[in-house]
Each structure stands twice: as structure tokens, then as C-alpha cells.
N, C-alpha and C positions, 0 to 999 in steps of 0.2 A: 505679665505673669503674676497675680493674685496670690494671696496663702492665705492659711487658713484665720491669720493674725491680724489682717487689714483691718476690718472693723474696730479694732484697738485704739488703731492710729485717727480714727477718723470721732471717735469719743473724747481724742486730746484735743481737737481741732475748731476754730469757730472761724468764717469766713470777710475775711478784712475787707473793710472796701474799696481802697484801690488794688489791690492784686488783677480783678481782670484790664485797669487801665495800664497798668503796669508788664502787664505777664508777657507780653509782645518783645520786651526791653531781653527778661531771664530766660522762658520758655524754658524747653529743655533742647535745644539743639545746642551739640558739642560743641566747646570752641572752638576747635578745628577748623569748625565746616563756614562757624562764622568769618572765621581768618582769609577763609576762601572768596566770600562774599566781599567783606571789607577789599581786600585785592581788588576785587571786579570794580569799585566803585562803590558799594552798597552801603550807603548813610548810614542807615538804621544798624546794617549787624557793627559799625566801626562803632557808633554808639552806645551799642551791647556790650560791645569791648569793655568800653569805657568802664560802664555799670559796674560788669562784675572783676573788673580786676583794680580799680582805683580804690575800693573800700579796705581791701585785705593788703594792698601793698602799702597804704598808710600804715594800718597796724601794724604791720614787720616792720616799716621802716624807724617807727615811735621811738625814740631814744637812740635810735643809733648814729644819728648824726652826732659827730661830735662835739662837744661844751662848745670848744672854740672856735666852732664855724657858726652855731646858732644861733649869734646876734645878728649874722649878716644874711641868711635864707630860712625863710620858714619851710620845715620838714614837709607840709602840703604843698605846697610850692614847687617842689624840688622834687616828687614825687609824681608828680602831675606832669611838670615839665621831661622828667625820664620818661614816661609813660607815653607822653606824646611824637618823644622821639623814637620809639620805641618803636609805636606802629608805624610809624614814617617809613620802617624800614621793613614793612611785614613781606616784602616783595623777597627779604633772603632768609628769610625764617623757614624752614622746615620742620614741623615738629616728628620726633622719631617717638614719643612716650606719650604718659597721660599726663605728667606735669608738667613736660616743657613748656606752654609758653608760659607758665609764670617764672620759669627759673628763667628766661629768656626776657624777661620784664624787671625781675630781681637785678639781675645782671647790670641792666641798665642804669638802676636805682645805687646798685654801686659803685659804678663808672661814673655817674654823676657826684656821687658823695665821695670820691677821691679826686675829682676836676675839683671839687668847692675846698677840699683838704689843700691840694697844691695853692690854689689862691689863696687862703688863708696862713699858710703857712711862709708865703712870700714876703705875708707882711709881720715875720715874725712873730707868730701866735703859733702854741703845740698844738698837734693835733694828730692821732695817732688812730688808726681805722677800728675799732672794736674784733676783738677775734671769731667773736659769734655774730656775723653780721650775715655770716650765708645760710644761718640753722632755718630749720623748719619742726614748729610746735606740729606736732601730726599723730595721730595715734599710728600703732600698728597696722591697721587693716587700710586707714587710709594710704599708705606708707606703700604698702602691698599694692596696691589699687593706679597708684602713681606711677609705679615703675611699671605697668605693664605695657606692652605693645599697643601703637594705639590704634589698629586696627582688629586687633583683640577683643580690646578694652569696647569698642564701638558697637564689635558685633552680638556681644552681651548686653551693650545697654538697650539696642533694642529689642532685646527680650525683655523687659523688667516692664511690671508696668508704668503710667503714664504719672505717678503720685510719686514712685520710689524714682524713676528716670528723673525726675524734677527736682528731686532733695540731692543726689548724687551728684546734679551737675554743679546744682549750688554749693554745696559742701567741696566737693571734690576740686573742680576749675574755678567756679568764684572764690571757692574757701571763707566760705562766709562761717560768721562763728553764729553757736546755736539762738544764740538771740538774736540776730539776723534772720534767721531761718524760721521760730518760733514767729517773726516780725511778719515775715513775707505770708508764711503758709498758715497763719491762725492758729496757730498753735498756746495753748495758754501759759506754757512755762518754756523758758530754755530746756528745762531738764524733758520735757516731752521730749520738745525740737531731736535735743539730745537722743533719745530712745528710739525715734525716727530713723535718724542717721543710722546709727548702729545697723537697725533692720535691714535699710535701705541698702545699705554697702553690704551685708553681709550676703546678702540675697546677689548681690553681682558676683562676688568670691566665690561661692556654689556655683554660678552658672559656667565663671570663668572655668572651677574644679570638675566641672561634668566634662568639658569638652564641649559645650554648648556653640564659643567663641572659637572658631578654628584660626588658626596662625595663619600669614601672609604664605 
């Protein structure tokens, strides 16, 4: 679904060149559907996984390991390894929303960083779990977006077109930050990237608010 605005977005835009060797990896199908594949067997979407949920669960994780476990695991490390255990288990994951599986990834990255807490702490070093270790940096409308049904959520994305479908998924499920996004889609400044987004989610918010997306 087009507006009248598009051409805007496509004046911020110059064409990177690996994006089509690449595009296979992001696309725009939902993580959901990939979760479904990765089950089956399917290399590539566990792959996708990888892609888009390893980059943004580093940066949540940045700092929050604590002082006194950080001489004994590197935060990628530890991160990578949660993530791997993670999809190990994709078999009892149900997702009910649009953010679960990365609260369902987070989860893991915390379970892991209180397993490295207990060990460290055995050997008498402090180490005490930070309070804000489960927040999520988010605006509003993504926020909004997140919590929706995600059969909802689904049946709105595919109304949207194939340029706004793309930035959503990557923002929304990858959570990729706008220079990511600026990276991927040729965008020449985050702060475009940024402008994109907004549009791109907002344009789902309306479709959600017509009634366009019918409930389960």
C-alpha cells in the first residue's frame, strides 16, 4: 500500500551493493514464519535467525554483564552462546505477540549471565545482576507495535508495501538501530533511516486502527 509520500523516501535512498547478495538473509518474512522453517530443518531461515537477532542482542547485552564476571567471558561470547541455546530449543517456543522471540532470546542472555554470576561468585568475587537488565530502549509506537497479536500484527504487514514491509521487520524483530538500517537500505543518513521508520510503522498503526488486520 503506497502513499502519497513514497517518493520522499526513495530521494534519501542510494543502492548499496551487497543488499541483493544479502537480501535473502533479512527479506521481509516474519520471524515467526522463519521459526517455523528453522523447525523444519531449514538452514538458511535458522541462519536469518542468527542475522537478525545476534546484532541487537549484543547491544542490550553491552555493559550489563557484570565487572566481576568480565574478565572470565566475553559479552559476545556469552551472547552468541545464549542465542545458540536458544534456538536449540525453538521446538517449545510459541510465540503469542510481536516481540516475543526476542524477549524469548533476552531471557536466555539472562539465564546465561546469572549461570556466569553463580560461578563467579563461588569463587568469591561480587557480582550482583544490574536492575535494568530486562528494559527495552523503544519508542512508543514501536512499543505499541510489539504488543500486538501476532496474527494481527501479520495480517497488516501484508498490506503495507514491500519497501515499508522491509524497514518494519528490520526495525521491529531484527531491532536493528537506524544506522543499521540507513546501512542495509542506502539510506544516506541514520536520521533518514530514522524518518523511514517512523513512516513505515506508522502506516501499520493506521492499518492496525482501520480494522484492516482482523483478530484471531
Amino acid at each position: 500500500m503506497a502513499s502519497d509520500d513514497d517518493s520522499s523516501d526513495e530521494l534519501e535512498e542510494t543502492q548499496p551493493a551487497h543488499h541483493a547478495q544479502r537480501a535473502v538473509l533479512l527479506s521481509d518474512e516474519p520471524t515467526v514464519e522463519l521459526i517455523v522453517k528453522a523447525r523444519g530443518g531449514d538452514e538458511d531461515a535458522l541462519e536469518a535467525l542468527l542475522q537478525r537477532c545476534l546484532p541487537p542482542l549484543k547491544r542490550w547485552a553491552h555493559g550489563r554483564l557484570p565487572a566481576a564476571a568480565r574478565g572470565h567471558i566475553d559479552t559476545g561470547d556469552l551472547v552468541q552462546e545464549a542465542a545458540m541455546n536458544a534456538l536449540r530449543r525453538l521446538h517449545a517456543f510459541e510465540p503469542r505477540h510481536v516481540g516475543a522471540m526476542q524477549a524469548f532470546l533476552r531471557a536466555s542472555v539472562i539465564n546465561r549471565i546469572r549461570d556466569e554470576m553463580r560461578r563467579v561468585g563461588r569463587r568469591g568475587a561480587p557480582a550482583e545482576l544490574p536492575e535494568d537488565l530486562a528494559s527495552m530502549d523503544a519508542s512508543p509506537d514501536e512499543l505499541a507495535i510489539r504488543a500486538q497479536d501476532y496474527q494481527r500484527y501479520l495480517a497488516a504487514l501484508r498490506l503495507l508495501r514491500t519497501r515499508d514491509r522491509e524497514i518494519v521487520v528490520a526495525r521491529i524483530e531484527a531491532q536493528w538501530s537506524p544506522h543499521e538500517i540507513a546501512e542495509w537500505f542506502g539510506f544516506r543518513t541514520p536520521d533518514a533511516a530514522r524518518m523511514a521508520m517512523t513512516r513505515a510503522m506508522r502506516r501499520l498503526i493506521a492499518l492496525l486502527a482501520e480494522g484492516n488486520a482482523p483478530s484471531k
